[in-house]
C-alpha positions in Angstrom: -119.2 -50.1 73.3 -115.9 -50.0 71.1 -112.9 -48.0 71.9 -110.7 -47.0 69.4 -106.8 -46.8 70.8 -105.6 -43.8 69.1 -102.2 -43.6 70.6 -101.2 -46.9 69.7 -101.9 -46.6 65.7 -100.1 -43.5 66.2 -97.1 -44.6 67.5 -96.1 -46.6 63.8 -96.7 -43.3 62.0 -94.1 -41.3 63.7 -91.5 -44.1 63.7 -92.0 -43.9 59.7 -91.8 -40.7 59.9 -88.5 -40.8 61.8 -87.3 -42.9 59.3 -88.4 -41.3 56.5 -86.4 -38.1 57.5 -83.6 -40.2 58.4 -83.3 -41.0 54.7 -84.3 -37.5 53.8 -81.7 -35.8 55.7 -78.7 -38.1 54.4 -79.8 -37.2 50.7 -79.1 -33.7 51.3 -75.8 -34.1 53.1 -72.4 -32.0 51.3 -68.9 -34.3 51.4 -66.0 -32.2 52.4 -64.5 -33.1 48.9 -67.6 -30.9 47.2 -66.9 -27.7 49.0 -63.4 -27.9 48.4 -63.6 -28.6 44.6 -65.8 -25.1 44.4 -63.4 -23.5 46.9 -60.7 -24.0 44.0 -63.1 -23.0 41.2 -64.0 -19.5 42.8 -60.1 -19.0 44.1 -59.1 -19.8 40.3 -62.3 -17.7 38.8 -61.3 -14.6 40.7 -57.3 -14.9 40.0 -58.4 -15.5 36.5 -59.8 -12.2 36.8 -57.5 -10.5 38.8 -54.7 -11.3 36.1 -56.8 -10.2 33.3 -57.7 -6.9 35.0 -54.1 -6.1 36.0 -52.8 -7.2 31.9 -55.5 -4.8 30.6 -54.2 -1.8 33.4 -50.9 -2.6 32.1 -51.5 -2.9 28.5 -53.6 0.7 29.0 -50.9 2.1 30.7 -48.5 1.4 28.3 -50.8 2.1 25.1 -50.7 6.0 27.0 -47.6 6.4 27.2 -46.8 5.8 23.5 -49.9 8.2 22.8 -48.3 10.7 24.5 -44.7 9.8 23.3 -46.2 10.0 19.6 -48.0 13.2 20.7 -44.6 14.6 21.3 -43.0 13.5 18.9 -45.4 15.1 16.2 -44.9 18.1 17.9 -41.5 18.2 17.9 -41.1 17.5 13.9 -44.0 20.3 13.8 -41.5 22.9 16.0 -38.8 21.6 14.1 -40.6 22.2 10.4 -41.3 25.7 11.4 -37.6 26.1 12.2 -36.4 24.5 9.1 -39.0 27.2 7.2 -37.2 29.9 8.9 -33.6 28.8 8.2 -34.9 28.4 4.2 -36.4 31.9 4.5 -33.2 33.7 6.1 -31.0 31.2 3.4 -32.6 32.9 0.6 -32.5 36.3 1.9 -28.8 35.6 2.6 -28.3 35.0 -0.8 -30.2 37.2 -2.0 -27.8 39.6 -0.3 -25.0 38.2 -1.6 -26.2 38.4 -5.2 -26.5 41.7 -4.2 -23.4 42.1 -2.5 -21.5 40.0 -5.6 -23.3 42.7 -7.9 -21.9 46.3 -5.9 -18.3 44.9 -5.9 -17.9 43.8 -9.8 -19.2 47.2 -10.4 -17.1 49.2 -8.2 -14.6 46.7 -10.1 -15.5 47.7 -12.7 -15.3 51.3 -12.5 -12.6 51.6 -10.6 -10.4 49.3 -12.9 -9.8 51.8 -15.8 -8.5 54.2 -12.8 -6.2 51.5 -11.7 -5.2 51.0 -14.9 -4.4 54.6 -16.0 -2.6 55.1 -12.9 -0.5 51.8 -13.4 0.6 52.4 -17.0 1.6 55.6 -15.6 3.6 55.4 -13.0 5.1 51.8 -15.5 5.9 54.3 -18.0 10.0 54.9 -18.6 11.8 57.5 -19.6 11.5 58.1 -23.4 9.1 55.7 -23.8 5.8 57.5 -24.6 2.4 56.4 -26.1 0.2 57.2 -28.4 -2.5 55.0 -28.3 -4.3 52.9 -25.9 -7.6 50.2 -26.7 -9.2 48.1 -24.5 -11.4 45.3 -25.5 -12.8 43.3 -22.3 -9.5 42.4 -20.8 -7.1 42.8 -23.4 -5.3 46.0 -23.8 -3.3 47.4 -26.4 -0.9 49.6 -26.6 0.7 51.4 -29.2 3.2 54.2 -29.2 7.3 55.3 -29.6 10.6 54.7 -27.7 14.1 56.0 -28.2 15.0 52.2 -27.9 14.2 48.5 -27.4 15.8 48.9 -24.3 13.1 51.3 -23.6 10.4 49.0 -24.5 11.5 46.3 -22.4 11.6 48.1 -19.6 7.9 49.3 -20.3 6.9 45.6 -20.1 8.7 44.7 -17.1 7.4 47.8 -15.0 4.0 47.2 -16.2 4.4 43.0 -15.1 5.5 44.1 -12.0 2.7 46.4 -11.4 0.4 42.8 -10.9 -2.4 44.7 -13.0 -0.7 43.7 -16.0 -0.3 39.8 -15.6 0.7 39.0 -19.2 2.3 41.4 -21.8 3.9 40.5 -25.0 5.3 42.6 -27.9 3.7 42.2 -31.0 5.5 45.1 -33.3 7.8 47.2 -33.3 9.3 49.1 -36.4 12.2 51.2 -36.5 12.7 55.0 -38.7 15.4 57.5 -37.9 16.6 56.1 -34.5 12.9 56.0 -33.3 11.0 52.6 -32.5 7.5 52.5 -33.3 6.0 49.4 -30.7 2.8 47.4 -30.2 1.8 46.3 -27.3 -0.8 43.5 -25.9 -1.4 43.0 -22.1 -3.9 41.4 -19.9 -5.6 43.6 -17.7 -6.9 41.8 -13.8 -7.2 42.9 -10.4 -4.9 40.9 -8.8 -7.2 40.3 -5.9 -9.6 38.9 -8.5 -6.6 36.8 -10.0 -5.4 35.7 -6.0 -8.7 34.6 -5.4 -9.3 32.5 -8.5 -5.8 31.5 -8.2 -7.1 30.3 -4.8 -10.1 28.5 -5.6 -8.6 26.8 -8.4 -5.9 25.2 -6.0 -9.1 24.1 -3.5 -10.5 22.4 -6.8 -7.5 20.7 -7.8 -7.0 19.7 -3.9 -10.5 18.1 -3.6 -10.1 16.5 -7.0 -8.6 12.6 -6.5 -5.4 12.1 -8.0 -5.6 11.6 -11.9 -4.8 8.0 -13.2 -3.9 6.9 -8.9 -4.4 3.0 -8.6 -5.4 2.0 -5.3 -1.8 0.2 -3.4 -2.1 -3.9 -4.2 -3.1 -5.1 -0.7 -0.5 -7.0 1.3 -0.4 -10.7 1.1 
């Protein structure tokens, strides 16, 4: 009769076994210096992308506030281009107006100066001095008539200078025949507010206008 020991052939197997997984389980086995290496990696991995995500917020950010600074500064020019159209608009019609304006005064002026002047040489005219003619081309005026003197005459001319209407006047005749003088006249005829203000004007000019022939001082050694 044969007997086969089963638990004694067994016994070998497991103690292979054993030390088979011994070997196993040691192959498997992490070091501490491993997990701290990939500690590191994900800590720097997710900085990494922490820093990048707070550069782009901050770059956005920034990007929108120039869009909206640009935004308002385009419509600012486009409030201010509208403004600038308006001021042009009432600039035109201002001097359109004063065209205007310019045109109803020279020709009041203009009407009313013969009045003036009648009423000047008038009330300039002396005692036995009378005339007998009176032209008037553009400004110029002439005048021609009879005096019982040069005395006379003179004081024609004087009266009619004083009179301010009559800047210039200047004798250009005069004949004598039984104790009468026959005289000629010529006189410049200008409202004297006319004259003040081109008077004034031409004194801005010459004011603005730098010194003819000035030299700059020689600087100081």
């Amino acid at each position: 009769m044969i007997r086969v020991n089963l638990l004694a052939a067994d016994r070998p197997t497991k103690k292979k076994k054993a030390a088979g997984g011994g070997g196993g389980g040691g192959g498997t086995s992490s070091s501490p210096g491993s997990i701290q290496a990939f500690l590191l990696l994900g800590l720097f991995t997710m900085g990494t992308v922490v820093l990048c995500a707070a550069l782009w917020w901050w770059q956005s950010a920034k990007l929108k506030k120039l869009d909206a600074e640009i935004a308002q500064a385009q419509q600012r020019q486009r409030e201010l281009q509208a403004i600038k159209a308006q001021v042009d608009a009432l600039e035109k019609k201002r001097e359109t107006f004063q065209r205007k304006v310019d045109l109803i005064e020279r020709l009041k002026a203009e009407q009313s100066g013969p009045v003036h002047m009648l009423d000047e040489v008038s009330k300039a005219l002396p005692d036995f001095v009378w005339l007998s003619a009176m032209e008037q081309t553009g400004a110029a005026i002439r005048f021609n008539g009879q005096s019982s003197g040069l005395t006379s005459v003179a004081d024609f001319i004087s009266a009619l200078q004083r009179t301010g209407w009559f800047p210039q006047v200047d004798l250009v005749s005069t004949t004598e025949a039984s104790n009468i003088i026959t005289y000629g006249l010529q006189a410049q005829f200008k409202n004297p507010e006319v004259a003040a203000k081109e008077a004034a004007a031409a004194a801005a000019a010459a004011a603005r206008a730098p010194a003819a022939g000035a030299s700059p001082a020689p600087a100081k050694r």
